[in-house]
C-alpha positions, -999 to 999 in steps of 0.1 A, spaced: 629 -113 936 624 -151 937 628 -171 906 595 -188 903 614 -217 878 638 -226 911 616 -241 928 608 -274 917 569 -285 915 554 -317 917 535 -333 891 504 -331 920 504 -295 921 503 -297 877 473 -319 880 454 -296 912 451 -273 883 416 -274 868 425 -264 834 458 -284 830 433 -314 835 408 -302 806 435 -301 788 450 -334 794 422 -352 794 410 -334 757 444 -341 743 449 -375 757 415 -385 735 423 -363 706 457 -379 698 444 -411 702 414 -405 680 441 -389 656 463 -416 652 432 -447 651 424 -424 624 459 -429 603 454 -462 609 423 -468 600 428 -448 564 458 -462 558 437 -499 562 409 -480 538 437 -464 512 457 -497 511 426 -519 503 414 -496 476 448 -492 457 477 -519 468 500 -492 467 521 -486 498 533 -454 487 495 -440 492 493 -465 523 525 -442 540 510 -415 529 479 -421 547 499 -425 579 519 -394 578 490 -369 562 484 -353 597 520 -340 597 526 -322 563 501 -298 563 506 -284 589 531 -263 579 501 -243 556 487 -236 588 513 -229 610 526 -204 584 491 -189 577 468 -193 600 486 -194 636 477 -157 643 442 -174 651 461 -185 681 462 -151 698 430 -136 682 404 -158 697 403 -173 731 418 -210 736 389 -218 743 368 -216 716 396 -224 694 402 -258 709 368 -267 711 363 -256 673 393 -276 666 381 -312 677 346 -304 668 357 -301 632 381 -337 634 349 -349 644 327 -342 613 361 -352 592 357 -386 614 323 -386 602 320 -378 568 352 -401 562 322 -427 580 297 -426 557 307 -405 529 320 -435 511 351 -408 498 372 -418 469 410 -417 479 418 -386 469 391 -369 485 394 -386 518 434 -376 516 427 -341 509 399 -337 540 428 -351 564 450 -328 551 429 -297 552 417 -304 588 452 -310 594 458 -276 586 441 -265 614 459 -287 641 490 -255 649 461 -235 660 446 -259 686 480 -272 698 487 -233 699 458 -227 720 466 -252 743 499 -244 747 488 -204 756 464 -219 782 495 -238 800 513 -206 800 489 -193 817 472 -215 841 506 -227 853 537 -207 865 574 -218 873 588 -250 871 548 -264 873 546 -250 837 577 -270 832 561 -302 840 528 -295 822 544 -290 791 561 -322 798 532 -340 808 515 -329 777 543 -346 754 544 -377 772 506 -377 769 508 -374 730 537 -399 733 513 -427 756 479 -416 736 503 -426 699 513 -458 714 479 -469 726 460 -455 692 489 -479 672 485 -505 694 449 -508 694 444 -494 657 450 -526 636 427 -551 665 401 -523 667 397 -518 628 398 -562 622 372 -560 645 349 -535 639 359 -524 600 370 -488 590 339 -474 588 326 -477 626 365 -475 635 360 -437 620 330 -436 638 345 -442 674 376 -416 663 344 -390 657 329 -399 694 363 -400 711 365 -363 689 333 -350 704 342 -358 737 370 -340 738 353 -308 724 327 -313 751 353 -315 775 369 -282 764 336 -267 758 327 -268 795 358 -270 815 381 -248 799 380 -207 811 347 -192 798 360 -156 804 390 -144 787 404 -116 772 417 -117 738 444 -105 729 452 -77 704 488 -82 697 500 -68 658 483 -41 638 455 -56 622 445 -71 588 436 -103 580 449 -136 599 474 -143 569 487 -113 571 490 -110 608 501 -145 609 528 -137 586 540 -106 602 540 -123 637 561 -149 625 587 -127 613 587 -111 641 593 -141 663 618 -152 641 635 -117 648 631 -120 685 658 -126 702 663 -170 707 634 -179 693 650 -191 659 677 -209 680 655 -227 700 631 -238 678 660 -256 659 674 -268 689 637 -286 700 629 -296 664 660 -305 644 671 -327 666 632 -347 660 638 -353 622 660 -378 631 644 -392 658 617 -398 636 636 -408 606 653 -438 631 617 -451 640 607 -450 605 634 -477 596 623 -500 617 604 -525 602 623 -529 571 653 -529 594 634 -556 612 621 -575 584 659 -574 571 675 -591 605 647 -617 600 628 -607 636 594 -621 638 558 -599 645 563 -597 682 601 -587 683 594 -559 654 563 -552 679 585 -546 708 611 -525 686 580 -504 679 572 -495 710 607 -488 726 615 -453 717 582 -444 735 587 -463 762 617 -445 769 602 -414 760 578 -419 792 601 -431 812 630 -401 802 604 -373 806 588 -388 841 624 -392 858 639 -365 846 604 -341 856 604 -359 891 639 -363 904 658 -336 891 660 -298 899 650 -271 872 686 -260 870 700 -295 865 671 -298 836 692 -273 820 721 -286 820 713 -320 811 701 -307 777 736 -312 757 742 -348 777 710 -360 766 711 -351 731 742 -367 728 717 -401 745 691 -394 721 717 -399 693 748 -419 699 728 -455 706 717 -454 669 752 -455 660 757 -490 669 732 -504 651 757 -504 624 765 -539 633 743 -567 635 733 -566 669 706 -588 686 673 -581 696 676 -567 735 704 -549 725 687 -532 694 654 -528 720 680 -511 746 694 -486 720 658 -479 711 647 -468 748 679 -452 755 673 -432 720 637 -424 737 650 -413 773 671 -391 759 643 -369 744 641 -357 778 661 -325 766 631 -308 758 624 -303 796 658 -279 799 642 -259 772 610 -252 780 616 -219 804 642 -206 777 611 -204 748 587 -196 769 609 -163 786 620 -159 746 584 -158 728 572 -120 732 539 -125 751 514 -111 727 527 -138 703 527 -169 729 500 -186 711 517 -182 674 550 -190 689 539 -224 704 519 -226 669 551 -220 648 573 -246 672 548 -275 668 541 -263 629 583 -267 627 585 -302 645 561 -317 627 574 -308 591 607 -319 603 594 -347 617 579 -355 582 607 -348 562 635 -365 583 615 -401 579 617 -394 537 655 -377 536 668 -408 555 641 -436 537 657 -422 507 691 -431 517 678 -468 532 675 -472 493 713 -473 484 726 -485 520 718 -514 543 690 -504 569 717 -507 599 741 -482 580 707 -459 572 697 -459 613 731 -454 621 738 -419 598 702 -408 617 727 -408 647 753 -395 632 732 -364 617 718 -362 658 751 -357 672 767 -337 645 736 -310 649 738 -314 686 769 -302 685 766 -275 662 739 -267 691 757 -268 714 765 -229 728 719 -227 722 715 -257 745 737 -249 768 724 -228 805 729 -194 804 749 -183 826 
């Protein structure tokens, strides 16, 4: 029989897919409403308490949490259609977006709704990933998945971007009120464009959704790979993240004005697009594969050189080099996806994105930490380190089979 993941797709037969573009377009507005929404508490938190602690907190809220959900709730993801989970799932960031409107919260309480509806986020991104599995097949499903990251990636950049302008001009309070409408649409868009008609599945025993939760992911965690390359797509994040959360001390340290620490910002996802779109468009699925250990070893060998004082292009080049090379993920996609047992392919996807982004919250604090006894160069620089160590560690999970 004919591997369907040999023959490389095009991103134009991804798109001629009437439920990959639901799915874009919902996800393209709900990480952007997401992240004008960090923003925009972060502006709130910061002006009722001067304390940046609860100011960085506000930022990274979305991110904790969801480890709660992914560990007792992401059996949701294969009980109820995608459908009405995804639509569920923005309808309820919209009410947050409008009770955080006109509630008038204290800080606490406007904390603690983020984080419970954050709690909720593995099962949508679950749901989504399950209807990618099966709208698309073969390398196509290859490049959704990577069109959905880059997606997330562009939809951060913009929502950053245009958060600080967007909440000087209109205040926080009708800033949460556009994150609500930009929520609503997206529900809308899932609501009617998404499949109306399909089956749910009955994978596990029954019991409640804790307890089915828990018991599925035990038994991904048994499945053969899963474990392996879950750590291989997340680990490998944690520093990623931790070397972009260094960057403006690091910048306000080498004395670089707004614009330059602007551009630093904005580098690793730059090269994020641009990694994920060449590597997706002009390389075969087998070659994918084998570029997985090469560009790990990108991803984390330009931090090292940031241990000297560089200047500013070359700090912006090791930053979208750093980015490109999280274009591994691509060789890895098929290898989860064959590895998740398919009456758990929702709670699998749940538990991956649950994984990456704990990591991805913890990596920015373990290595923050250590920016507190060393020089912000020397912190970035162990981030690397750490990368390359783990990668290869990794390196007999990332490698092709066969």
């Amino acid at each position: 029989m004919t591997d369907p993941f040999a023959t490389k797709a095009t991103y134009g037969q991804v798109f001629a897919v009437p439920q990959f573009r639901a799915v874009f377009a919902a996800r393209l507005l709900g990480v952007m409403s997401d992240t004008l929404r960090a923003v925009a508490l972060a502006v709130l938190v910061y002006r009722q308490t001067s304390s940046p602690l609860l100011t960085a907190l506000a930022i990274t809220i979305n991110f904790l949490p969801q480890a709660a959900g992914g560990l007792f709730l992401a059996a949701m993801a294969d009980r109820f259609t995608p459908r009405t989970l995804i639509t569920a799932g923005y309808a309820l960031q919209c009410a947050a977006g409008l009770v955080l409107a006109f509630a008038d919260l204290p800080v606490a309480l406007s904390l603690l709704l983020v984080a419970a509806v954050a709690c909720l986020t593995p099962i949508t991104t679950g749901s989504t990933a399950r209807v990618l599995a099966e709208a698309l097949s073969g390398d196509a499903y290859v490049l959704g998945r990577s069109l959905s990251y880059v997606v997330a990636v562009g939809a951060q950049m913009v929502g950053m971007a245009a958060g600080g302008a967007l909440v000087a001009w209109l205040d926080v309070d009708r800033t949460m009120l556009v994150t609500a409408g930009t929520h609503l649409l997206a529900a809308v868009i899932s609501l009617l464009f998404l499949a109306r008609a399909e089956a749910v599945r009955t994978g596990g025993t029954g019991g409640s959704i804790v307890r089915r939760a828990l018991r599925g992911n035990a038994e991904l965690l048994r499945s053969p790979g899963v474990a392996k390359l879950i750590a291989a797509q997340c680990l490998p994040a944690a520093y990623l993240a931790a070397t972009g959360s260094l960057l403006i001390p690091y910048a306000a340290l080498r004395g670089f004005g707004p614009a330059q620490t602007g551009v630093l910002l904005a580098a690793t996802s730059a090269g994020m697009l641009v990694g994920d779109v060449v590597v997706g468009r002009a390389f075969a699925p087998i070659t994918r594969e084998r570029l997985v250990l090469p560009l790990l070893l990108v991803m984390g060998a330009p931090s090292l050189a940031l241990v000297a004082d560089l200047p500013h292009p070359a700090v912006v080049a090791a930053y979208v080099v750093t980015g490109v090379g999280s274009a591994y993920l691509l060789g890895l996609q098929r290898r989860f996806l064959e590895a998740v047992p398919a009456d758990l392919q929702g709670q699998g996807f749940a538990l991956l994105n649950t994984t990456t982004m704990t990591v991805q919250g913890v990596g920015p604090l373990v290595f923050g930490v250590v920016a507190e006894f060393l020089p912000t160069g020397h912190a970035i620089a162990l981030t690397g380190v750490g990368s390359v160590v783990t990668t290869l560690l990794l390196r007999n999970v990332v490698r092709p089979r066969g």
